[in-house]
Structure formats: C-alpha cells, structure tokens
C-alpha positions in Angstrom: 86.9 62.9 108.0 88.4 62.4 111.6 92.4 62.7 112.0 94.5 60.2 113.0 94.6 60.3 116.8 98.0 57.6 116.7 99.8 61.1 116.7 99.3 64.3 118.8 98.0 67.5 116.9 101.3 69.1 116.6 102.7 66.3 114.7 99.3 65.7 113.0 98.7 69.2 111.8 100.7 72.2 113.8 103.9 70.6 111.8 102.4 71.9 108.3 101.9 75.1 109.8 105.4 75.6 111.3 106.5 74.9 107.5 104.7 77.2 106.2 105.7 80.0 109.2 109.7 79.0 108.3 108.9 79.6 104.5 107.0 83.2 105.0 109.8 84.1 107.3 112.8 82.9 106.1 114.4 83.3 109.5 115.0 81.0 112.2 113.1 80.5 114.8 114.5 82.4 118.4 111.9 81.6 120.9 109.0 79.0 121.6 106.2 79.7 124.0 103.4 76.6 123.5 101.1 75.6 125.8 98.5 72.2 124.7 96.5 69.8 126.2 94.3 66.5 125.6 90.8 66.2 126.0 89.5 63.2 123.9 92.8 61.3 123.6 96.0 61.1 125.6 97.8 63.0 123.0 97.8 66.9 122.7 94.3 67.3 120.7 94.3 71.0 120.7 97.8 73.5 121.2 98.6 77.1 120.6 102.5 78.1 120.0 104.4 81.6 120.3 107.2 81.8 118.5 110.0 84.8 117.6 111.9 84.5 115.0 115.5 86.2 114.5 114.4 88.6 112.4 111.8 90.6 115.3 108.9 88.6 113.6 106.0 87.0 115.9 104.2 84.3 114.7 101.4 82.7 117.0 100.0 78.7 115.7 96.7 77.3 116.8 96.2 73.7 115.6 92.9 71.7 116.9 91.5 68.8 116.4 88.5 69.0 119.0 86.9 72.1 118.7 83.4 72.6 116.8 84.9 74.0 114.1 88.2 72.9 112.6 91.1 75.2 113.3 94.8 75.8 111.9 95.9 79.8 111.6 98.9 81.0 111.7 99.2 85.0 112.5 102.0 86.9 111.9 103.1 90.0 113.5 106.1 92.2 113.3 106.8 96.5 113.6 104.3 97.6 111.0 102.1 95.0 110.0 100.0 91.7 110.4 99.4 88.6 108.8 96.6 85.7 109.4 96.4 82.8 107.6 93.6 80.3 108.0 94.8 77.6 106.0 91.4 75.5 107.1 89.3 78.3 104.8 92.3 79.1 102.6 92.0 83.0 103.7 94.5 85.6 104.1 93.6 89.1 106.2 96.8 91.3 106.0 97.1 95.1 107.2 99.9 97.4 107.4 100.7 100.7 109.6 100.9 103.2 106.9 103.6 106.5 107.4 102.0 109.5 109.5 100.5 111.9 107.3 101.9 115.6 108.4 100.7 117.3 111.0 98.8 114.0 111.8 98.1 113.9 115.9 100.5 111.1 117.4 97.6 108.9 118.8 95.6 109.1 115.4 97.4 105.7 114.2 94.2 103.8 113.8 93.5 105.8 110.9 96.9 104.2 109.8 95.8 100.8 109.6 96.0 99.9 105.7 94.2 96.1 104.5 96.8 94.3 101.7 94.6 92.9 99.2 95.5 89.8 99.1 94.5 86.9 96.2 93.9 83.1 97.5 94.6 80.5 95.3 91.8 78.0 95.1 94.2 75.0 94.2 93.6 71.9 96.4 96.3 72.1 98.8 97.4 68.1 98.5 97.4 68.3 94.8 99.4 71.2 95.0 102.0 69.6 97.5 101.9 66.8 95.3 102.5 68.5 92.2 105.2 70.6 94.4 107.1 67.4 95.5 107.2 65.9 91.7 109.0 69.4 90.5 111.8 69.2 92.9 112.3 65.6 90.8 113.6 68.1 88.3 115.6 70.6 90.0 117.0 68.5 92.8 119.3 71.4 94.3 116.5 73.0 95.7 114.5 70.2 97.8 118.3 70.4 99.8 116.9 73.8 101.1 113.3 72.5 101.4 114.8 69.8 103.3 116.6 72.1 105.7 113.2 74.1 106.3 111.6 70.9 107.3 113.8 69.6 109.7 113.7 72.9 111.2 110.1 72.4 111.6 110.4 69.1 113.3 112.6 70.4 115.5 110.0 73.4 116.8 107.2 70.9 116.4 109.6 68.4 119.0 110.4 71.4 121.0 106.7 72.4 121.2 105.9 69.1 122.0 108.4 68.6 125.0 106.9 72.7 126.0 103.6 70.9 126.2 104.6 67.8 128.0 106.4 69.8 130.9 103.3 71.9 131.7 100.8 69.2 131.7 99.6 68.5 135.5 100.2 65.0 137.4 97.0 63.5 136.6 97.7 61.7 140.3 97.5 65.2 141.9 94.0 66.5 140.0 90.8 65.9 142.0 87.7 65.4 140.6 
C-alpha cells in the first residue's frame, strides 16, 4: 500500500521509530546528526539519523519510503553491546561483549561477541497500539509520561527535519 506523500518520511514513519528509540532508552536525546533527501516527491522520501543520547547510548534511524524494499531499523549501540530492530520484519539481532576470560590475549575480543536470544512478538503492531491507547483509558496517570515521550519525539523528528532542510542543495545551483 503506498504511504502518504502529503508528509515527508520523518513525519510519516522515522516519528514511530524515534518513539520507540526514547522508550528503549529512557534517556534524552544529546545529539542529532540526520542527513535526507527527496527523490520521487519534494518532501524527504528516504533519511538516516544519528542520535546520542545522555546516557552514552547511540542509536542510528533509517526510514524509507523509496527503496526496493521497505525500510525502518533502528540500531542501537552503547560500551558493550548492540541492538537492531527492523520493525518492517518485526526482528530483533542483539549481541553483547562478554567479560575476558583469563589469560585471554587482549585482541581476542571477537571471540567475546555473545547473540541475546531474543523473542518477537507476532501481534499486529496497529492492533497492538490500538489496544495500548484504549488501556491508558484506564490508568490515565501514565499516558502523562507517554505524552512526554512523544513530544520528545516530535521534537527530534522537527529537529531532524530542519537537519535535513539545511543540507539540501539550491536546486538553482545543480546542473544537469
């Protein structure tokens, strides 16, 4: 089904994504490095976005709406481990940098690398955000903090939108 193209792809989908990197990290976001572009609309159809949070934690967005296959992953990296999530195939790849074993040789830390099983739910993400949105009905205290997170999201989607915006070249001065 194509996506609305009233909208660049950071507001379209990228927002969902910085949601959901807010939520995992529960830290506030320090830094953004984005870069985007449009190819088949004059809005951003494809960007990518660096961001550091407060707590050391690097989180890198892609959100695209042109390329062959659909893309949204959101990878996480900090001191001892990473995190992708591909929330297009609703997968999750996680490893951690396990403790030296004795005697171990100091550039032997591949052998290190540890995968984090991980389970998937299988739930259809709308019904689930659905069914999500309804529960806060009955504990209204917490969509206050919700709230909070998504704001926060806007805000890094708005500041990754004016990122993109400032390194976009004056179509006057391209030459075909």
């Amino acid at each position: 089904m194509p996506r609305g193209i009233d909208v660049d792809v950071i507001l379209d989908l990228m927002i969902h994504d910085l949601d959901l990197a807010l939520l995992a990290t529960r830290s506030r976001i320090t830094e953004i490095h984005a870069v985007g572009v449009p190819v088949l609309t004059d809005k951003v159809d494809i960007a990518n976005a660096r961001l550091v949070f407060a707590s050391g934690c690097v989180a890198n967005l892609t959100a695209s709406r042109i390329s062959r296959e659909r893309v949204r992953k959101i990878r996480f990296f900090d001191r001892r481990s990473y995190l992708s999530i591909d929330c297009m195939n609703r997968s999750v790849e996680a490893y951690t940098l396990a403790a030296p074993a004795p005697g171990a040789a100091p550039d032997d830390w591949m052998r290190r690398i540890r995968p984090v099983p991980l389970v998937v739910d299988d739930a259809d993400p709308l019904d689930s955000e659905l069914r999500h949105f309804l529960s806060l009905r009955d504990d209204p205290s917490r969509s206050w903090e919700e709230c909070a997170t998504a704001l926060e999201a806007l805000r890094a989607a708005e500041a990754i939108g004016r990122q993109v915006a400032r390194s976009q070249p004056d179509p006057a001065s391209l030459t075909v």
